[in-house]
N, C-alpha and C positions, 0 to 999 in steps of 0.2 A: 832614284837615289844613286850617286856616282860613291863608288868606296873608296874608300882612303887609299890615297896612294895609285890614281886610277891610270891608266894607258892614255897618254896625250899621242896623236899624229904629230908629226914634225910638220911645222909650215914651210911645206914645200912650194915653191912656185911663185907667181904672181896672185894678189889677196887684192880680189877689185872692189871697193869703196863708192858703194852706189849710192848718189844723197838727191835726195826729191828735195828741189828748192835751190839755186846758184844764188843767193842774195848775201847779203854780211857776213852770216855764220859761215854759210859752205864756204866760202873766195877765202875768207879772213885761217878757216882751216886750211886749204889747199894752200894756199901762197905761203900759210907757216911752212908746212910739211916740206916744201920745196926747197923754202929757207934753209931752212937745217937740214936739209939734204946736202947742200952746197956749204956747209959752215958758214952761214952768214949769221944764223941767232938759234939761242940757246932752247929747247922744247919746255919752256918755265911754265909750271902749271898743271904736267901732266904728271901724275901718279905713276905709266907704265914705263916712263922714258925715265926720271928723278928719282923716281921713291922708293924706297929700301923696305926691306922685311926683314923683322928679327926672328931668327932662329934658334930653340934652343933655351935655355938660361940667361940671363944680362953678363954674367961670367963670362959666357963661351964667346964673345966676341965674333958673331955670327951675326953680318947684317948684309947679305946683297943685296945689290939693285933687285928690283922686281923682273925686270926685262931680261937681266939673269937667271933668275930662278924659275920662271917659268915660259915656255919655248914659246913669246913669241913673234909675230910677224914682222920683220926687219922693215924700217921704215922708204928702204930703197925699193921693196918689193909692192910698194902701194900703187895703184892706176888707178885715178880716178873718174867715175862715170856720174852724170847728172842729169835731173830732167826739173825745165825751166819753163813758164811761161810767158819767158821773153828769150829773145834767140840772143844775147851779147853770150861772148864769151867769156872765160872765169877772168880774166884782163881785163876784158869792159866793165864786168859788172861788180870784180872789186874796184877798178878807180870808181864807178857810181855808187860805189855805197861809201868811201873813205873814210874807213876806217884804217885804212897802212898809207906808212910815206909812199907817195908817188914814184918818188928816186928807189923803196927798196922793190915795187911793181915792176918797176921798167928794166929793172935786173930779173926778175922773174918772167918777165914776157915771153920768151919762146916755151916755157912749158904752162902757162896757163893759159893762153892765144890755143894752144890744142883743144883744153878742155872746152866741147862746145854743147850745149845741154840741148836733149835729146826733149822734143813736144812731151809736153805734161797732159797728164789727166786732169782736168781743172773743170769747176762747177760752181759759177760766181752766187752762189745763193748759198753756200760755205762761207764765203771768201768777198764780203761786201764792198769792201772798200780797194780789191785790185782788179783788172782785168790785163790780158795781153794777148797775143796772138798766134804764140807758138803751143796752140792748144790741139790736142787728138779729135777726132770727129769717131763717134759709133753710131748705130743704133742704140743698142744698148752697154750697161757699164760691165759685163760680162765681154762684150767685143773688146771694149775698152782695155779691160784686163788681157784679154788675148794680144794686144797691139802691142802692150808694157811686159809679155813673158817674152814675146819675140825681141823688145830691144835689149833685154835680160842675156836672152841666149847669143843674140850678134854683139853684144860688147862682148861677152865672156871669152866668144870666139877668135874675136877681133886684137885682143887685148892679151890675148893667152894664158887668161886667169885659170886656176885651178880651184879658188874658192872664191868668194863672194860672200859681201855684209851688206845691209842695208839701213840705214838711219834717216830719218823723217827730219829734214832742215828747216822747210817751208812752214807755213804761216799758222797761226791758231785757226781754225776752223769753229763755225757755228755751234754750239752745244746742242747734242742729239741725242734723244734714247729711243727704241722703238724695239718692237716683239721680233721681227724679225733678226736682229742680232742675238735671238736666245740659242739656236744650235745654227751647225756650216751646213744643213740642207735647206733651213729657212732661210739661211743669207745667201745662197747660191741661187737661189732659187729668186729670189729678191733681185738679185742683179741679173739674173737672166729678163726679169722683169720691167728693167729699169726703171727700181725703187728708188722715191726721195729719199729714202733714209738710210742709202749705204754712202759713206761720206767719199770723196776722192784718197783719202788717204786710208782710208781700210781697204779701200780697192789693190793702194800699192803694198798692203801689208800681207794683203790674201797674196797676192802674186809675187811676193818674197816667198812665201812658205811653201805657196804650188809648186816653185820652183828651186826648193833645198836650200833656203837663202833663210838666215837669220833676221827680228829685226829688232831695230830700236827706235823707239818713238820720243821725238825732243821738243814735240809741245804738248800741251793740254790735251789736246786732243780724246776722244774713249776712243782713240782708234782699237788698240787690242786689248783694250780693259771691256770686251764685249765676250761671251760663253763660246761662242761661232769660234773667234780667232783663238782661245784657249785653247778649244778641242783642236782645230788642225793644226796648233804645233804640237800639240801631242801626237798626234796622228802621224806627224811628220816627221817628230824627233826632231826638234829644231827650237833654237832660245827665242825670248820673246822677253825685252826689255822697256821699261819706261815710268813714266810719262812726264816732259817737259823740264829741259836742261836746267840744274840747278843751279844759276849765277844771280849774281848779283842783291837784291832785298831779301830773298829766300834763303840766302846763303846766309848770311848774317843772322837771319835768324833760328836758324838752324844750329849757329852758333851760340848763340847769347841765350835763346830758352831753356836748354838743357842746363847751365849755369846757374840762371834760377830757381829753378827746378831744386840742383842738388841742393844749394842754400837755404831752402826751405823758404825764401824770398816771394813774396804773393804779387799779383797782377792786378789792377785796376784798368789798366786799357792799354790800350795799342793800337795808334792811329799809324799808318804808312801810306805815305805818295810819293809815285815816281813821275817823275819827265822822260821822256824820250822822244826822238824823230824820228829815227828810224824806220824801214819798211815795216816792222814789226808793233810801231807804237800806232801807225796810221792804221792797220789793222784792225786794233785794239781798239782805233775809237767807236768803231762798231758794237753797238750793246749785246749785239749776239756773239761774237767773238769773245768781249770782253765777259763774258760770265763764264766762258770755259776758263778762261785764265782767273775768275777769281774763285771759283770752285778747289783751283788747285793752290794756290796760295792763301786762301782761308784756313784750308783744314789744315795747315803745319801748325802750330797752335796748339789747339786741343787734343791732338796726338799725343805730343811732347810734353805738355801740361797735366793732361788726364785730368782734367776739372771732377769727374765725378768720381774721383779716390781722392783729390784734394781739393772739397768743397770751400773750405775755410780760406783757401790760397788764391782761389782759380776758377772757384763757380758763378762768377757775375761779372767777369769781365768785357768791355767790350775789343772788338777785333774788326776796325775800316780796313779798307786797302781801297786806293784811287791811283788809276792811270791817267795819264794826261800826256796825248799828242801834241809833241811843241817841235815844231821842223826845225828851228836854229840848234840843237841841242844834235841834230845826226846819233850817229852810234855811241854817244856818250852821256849815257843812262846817268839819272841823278835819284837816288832812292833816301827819301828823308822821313825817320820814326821819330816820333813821341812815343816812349814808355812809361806809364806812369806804375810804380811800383810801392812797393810797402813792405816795412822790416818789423823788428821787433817792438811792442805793441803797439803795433799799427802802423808807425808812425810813416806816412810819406817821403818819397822820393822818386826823382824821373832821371829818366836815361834819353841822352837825343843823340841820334845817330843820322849825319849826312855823308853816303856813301856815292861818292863822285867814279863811277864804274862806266869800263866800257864794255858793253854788252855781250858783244863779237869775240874779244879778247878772251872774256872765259870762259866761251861757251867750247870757242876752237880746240882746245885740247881736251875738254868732254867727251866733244866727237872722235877724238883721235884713239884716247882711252876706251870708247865703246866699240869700236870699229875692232882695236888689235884685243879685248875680252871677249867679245861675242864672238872673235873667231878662235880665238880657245877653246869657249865654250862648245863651237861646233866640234872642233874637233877630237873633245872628248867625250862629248856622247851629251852632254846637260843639254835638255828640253824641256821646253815649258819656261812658265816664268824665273824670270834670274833673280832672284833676292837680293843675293849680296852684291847685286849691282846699283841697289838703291842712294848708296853715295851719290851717285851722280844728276838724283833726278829730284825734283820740288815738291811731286805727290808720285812717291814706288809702287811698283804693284808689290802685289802679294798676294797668296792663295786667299779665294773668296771667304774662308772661316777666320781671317786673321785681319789685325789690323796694323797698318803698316807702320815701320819704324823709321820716326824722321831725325832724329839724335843724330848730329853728323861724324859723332865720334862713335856712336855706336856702330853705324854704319859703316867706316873705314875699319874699323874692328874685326867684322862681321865680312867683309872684302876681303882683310887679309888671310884672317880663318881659314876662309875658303880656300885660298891657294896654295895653303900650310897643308889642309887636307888634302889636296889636288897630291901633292907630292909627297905625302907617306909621313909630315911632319907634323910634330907635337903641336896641341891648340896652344895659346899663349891666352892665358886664364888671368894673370895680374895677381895671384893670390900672393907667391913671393913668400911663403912660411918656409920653403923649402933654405932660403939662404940664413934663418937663423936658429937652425938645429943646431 
């Protein structure tokens, strides 16, 4: 429990930005960041750079930037570190993903040609549909781990960081559950074993928090939605965010259900299909991969809906979701709903939504915004899972007795709260009787 009004560190130093995975999202982040380092374009999208907090009464004319009001990491102060299972650098392998003009790359070339991604841990029975070369050799995935704190500790060194965040960029992985993720002496013990069922990416998750490094998880993944990784960031004192960047079909809906919802407006179905090419969509066309990603975009929905407190609205609805690998489409996702909905007595009507999105584009300042809160959050003491970091993700954790909250305005709500408390300030309730006494 952090108290109101609690002691922040000042972000001192360099704040290194560790991202497993150099493909669209991370390049499409980094070459932003770089951007607007230089005044070339504007940080649209991110909450911590744009977005304002009201303070106070609607009276008192109280609304700073957020980057103001609460301290933090200046975006000059970022270095960025990556581990890839291909050796380009963030130059090569943003022109191979193209999603950014070419001509504004070639203006970023000498600080992205630096960033060169460090051998990944990689285990293609996760990860079906890629393979590459610049992968780690162990025995076992405990060596593994030991290989990935050492390149931990030589960037931080290297680099003259004073803290370090970690965000999971790379690809959906296979859906896993197994006993061994129920506490961190079966899962250490597991990976001393080199168990099938510790995934590569809980690997990187255990070895952020072995090594006082927060993290954030931006796909599907259970990477830290397993009992093992809860306890050692408790153990650790150290945040733990996620699961699976909220852009694009998800976001929409996120929007539009809650809407419903308040109208009292009932549901009949909800059919969704996306296109994409991208390295992310070839993944996906793996059925193993693709069930982690529909696990998490299924259950927005019945969260937000609550079918069994509004049976009459919402109890027999159906809910598809299809992905479909189309390579001419690259990083320019197409997400197209059929809603079929029903008003007062009964009477039908539908909603169609074709949302022509680029994937990368809003994922990039998610990452940006997780990177500079989780390092707030480190630096005022919050460990364990972040809540009110749920804005940002398609399925949030939350403590095992609760169910999480997908309302995206709740959410931002519930975001700002939190920072209002961070800093000794009034919640902002909405109640509003106060102005017509």
């Amino acid at each position: 429990m952090i108290e109101k009004g609690a002691t922040i560190a000042e972000p001192k130093g360099k704040l290194g930005v560790l991202l497993v995975g150099l493909g669209a999202v991370s390049t499409t982040f980094i070459a932003g960041v770089e951007a607007i380092k230089k005044g070339l374009a504007k940080p649209i999208g991110s909450l911590t750079q744009m977005g304002t907090i009201r303070l106070g009464k609607r009276t008192d004319g109280r609304s700073p930037l957020i980057k103001d009001f609460v301290p933090l990491a200046d975006l000059k102060d970022l270095v960025f570190g990556t581990w890839d299972i291909f050796e380009e650098n963030a130059y090569d392998a943003a022109m191979h993903a193209g999603v950014l003009e070419k001509e504004l790359l070639v203006r970023l070339k000498p600080q992205l040609s630096k960033v060169k991604p460090m051998a990944a841990v990689f285990d293609q029975e996760y990860v079906k549909r890629l393979s590459g070369t610049n992968v780690k050799k162990g025995k076992t995935k405990m060596d593994l781990a030991r290989q990935l704190m050492a390149d931990m500790a030589e960037f931080k060194k290297k680099n003259r960081c004073s803290r370090m965040v970690m965000v999971w960029c790379a690809s959906t992985e296979v859906f896993i559950k197994h006993p061994v993720h129920k506490t961190l002496e079966s899962f250490e013990q597991a990976m001393r074993d080199n168990h099938k069922a510790i995934a590569p990416s809980m690997i990187y998750a255990y070895v952020a928090l072995k090594s006082g490094v927060g993290f954030a998880n931006g796909a599907p993944n259970l990477t830290v939605d397993i009992p093992a990784m809860r306890e050692l960031a408790e153990k650790q004192k150290l945040p733990l965010c996620g699961k699976d960047f909220k852009t694009g079909q998800t976001l929409m809906k996120t929007m539009i259900a809650p809407g419903l919802k308040s109208r009292m407006l009932g549901l009949n179905g909800w059919y969704s299909t996306n296109i994409l090419g991208n390295r992310d969509g070839e993944v996906l066309d793996d059925p193993g991969s693709f069930k982690t990603k529909e696990e998490s975009k299924l259950s927005v929905l019945d969260y937000i809906l609550q079918p069994e407190k509004y049976p009459d609205l919402y109890g027999h609805y159906t809910h598809l979701v299809k992905i479909n690998y189309y390579p001419p489409r690259g990083d320019n996702k197409e997400g197209w709903d059929n809603i079929d909905i029903f008003g007062w007595l009964g009477y039908p009507m539908q909603i169609k939504i074709d949302f022509l999105c680029r994937d990368s584009i809003l994922a990039a300042p998610i990452v940006l915004d997780l990177a500079l809160f989780m390092d707030l959050a480190q630096r005022t003491g919050m460990r364990g899972i972040q809540e009110w970091l749920s804005f940002y993700f398609k399925s949030p954790m939350c403590a095992p007795k609760l169910y999480p909250e997908h309302d995206l305005f709740i959410q931002l709500m519930k975001l700002k709260n939190t920072l209002r408390h961070l800093r000794g300030e009034e919640l902002i309730t909405h109640l509003g009787l106060e102005y017509y006494d």
